[in-house]
C-alpha positions in Angstrom: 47.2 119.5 95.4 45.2 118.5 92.1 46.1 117.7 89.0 46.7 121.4 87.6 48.6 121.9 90.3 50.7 118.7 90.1 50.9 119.6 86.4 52.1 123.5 86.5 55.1 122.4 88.8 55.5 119.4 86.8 56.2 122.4 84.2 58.3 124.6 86.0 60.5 121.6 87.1 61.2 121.2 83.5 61.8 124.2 82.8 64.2 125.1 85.3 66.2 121.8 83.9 66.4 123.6 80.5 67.6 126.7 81.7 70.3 124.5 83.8 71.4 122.5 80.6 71.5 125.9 78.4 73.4 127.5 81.1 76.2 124.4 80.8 76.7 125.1 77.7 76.9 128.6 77.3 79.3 129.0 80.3 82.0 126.7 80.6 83.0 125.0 83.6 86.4 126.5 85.1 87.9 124.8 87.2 89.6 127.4 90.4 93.6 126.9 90.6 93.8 125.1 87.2 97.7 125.6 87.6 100.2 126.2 90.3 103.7 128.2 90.2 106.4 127.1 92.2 109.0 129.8 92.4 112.0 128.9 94.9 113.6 132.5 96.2 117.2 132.7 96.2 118.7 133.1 99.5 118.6 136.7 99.7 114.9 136.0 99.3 115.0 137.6 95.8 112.8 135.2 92.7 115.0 134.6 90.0 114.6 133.1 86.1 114.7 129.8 85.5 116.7 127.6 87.0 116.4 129.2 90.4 119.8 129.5 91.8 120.8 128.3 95.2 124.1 128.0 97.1 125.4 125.4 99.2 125.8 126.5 103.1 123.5 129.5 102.8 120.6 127.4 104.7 117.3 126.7 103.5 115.1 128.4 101.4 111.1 128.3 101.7 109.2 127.3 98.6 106.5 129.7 97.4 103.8 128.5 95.7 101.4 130.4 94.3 97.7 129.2 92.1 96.9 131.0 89.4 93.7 131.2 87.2 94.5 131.8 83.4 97.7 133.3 84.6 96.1 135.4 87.0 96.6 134.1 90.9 94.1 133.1 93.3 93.8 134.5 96.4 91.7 134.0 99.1 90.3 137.1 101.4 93.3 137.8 103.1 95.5 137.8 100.3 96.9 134.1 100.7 97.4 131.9 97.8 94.3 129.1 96.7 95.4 125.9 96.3 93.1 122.4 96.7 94.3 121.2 100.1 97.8 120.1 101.3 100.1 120.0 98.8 103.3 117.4 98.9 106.7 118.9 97.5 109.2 116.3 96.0 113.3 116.6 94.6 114.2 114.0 91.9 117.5 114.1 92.8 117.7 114.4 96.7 121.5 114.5 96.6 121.3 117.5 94.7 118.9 119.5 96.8 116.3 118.1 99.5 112.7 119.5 99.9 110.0 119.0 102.6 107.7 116.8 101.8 104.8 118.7 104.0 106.5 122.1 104.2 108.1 123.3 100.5 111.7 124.0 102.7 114.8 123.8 100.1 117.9 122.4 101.5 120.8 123.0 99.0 123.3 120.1 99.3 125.8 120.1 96.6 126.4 121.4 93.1 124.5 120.4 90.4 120.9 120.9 89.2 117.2 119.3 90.1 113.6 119.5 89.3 111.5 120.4 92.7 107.7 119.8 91.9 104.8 120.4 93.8 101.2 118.6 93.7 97.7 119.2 95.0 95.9 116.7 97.1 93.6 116.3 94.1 96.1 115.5 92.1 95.0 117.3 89.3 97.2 120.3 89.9 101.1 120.2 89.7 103.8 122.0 88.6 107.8 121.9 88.7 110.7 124.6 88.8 114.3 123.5 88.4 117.3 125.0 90.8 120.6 125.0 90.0 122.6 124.3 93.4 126.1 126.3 93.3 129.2 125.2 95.7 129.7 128.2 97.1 131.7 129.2 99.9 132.1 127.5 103.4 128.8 128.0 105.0 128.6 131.1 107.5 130.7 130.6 110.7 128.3 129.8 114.0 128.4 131.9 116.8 131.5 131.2 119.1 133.2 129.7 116.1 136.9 129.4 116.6 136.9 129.4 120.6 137.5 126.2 122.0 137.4 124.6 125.5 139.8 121.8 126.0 139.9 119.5 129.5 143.2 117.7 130.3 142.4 114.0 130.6 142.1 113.2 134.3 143.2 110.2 136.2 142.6 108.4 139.3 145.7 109.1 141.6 146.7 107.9 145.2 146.5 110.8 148.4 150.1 112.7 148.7 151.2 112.4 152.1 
């Protein structure tokens, strides 16, 4: 290669650096799943307003939790929500209501309220939803409920003659 050669992409190099800076500027770098919603369905699997409303003895409840871009949610190709790897789910008041860590699952365990938040593996990303936990009515019975097998206490005894 000689020197005008050497020179011309010497050039272009620093030319395609310009264009590279100028397109920085003019177009801002957005950041995909900028937020996340957490929305906790009531047990009848309906969303409700804030606080999310959950009753003790109705079982869990699965988290939902949805990334949004300026408000509008991200979903990949198949129509799943976008979020920046695992995400861990946390209660700050455990004997409220319990949450897995790993999986989002809401476990009401008695009245009163708590703040469930969720956060990306970045860290960057987080949000919180609070659920008000209402003592409700005896949870549903379990199948076989009210039958009962009872054995006599047994005892060693001697052959009759």
């Amino acid at each position: 290669m000689d020197h005008e050669e050497r020179h011309d992409l010497h050039e272009i190099a620093h030319w395609l650096k310009e264009i590279s800076h100028t397109l920085r500027r003019l177009v801002p770098r957005t950041e995909l799943n900028n937020s996340i919603k957490l929305t906790i369905p009531n047990q009848e699997g309906e969303n409700m307003g804030q606080p999310q409303t959950l009753t003790v003895g109705l079982g869990t409840v699965q988290a939902q939790v949805v990334e949004s871009l300026n408000g509008t949610p991200t979903l990949d190709a198949n129509g799943n929500p976008v979020y920046n790897g695992p995400l861990a789910f946390a209660s700050d008041t455990p004997a409220v209501c319990t949450i897995d860590p790993a999986s989002g699952l809401v476990t009401p365990v008695s009245a009163g309220t708590a703040n469930l938040s969720v956060l990306d593996a970045i860290g960057n990303l987080t949000d919180s939803n609070a659920v008000t936990v209402l003592a409700g009515a005896p949870p549903p019975p379990t199948p076989n409920n009210g039958i009962a097998m009872t054995i006599p206490a047994q005892s060693a005894s001697g052959r009759r003659r």
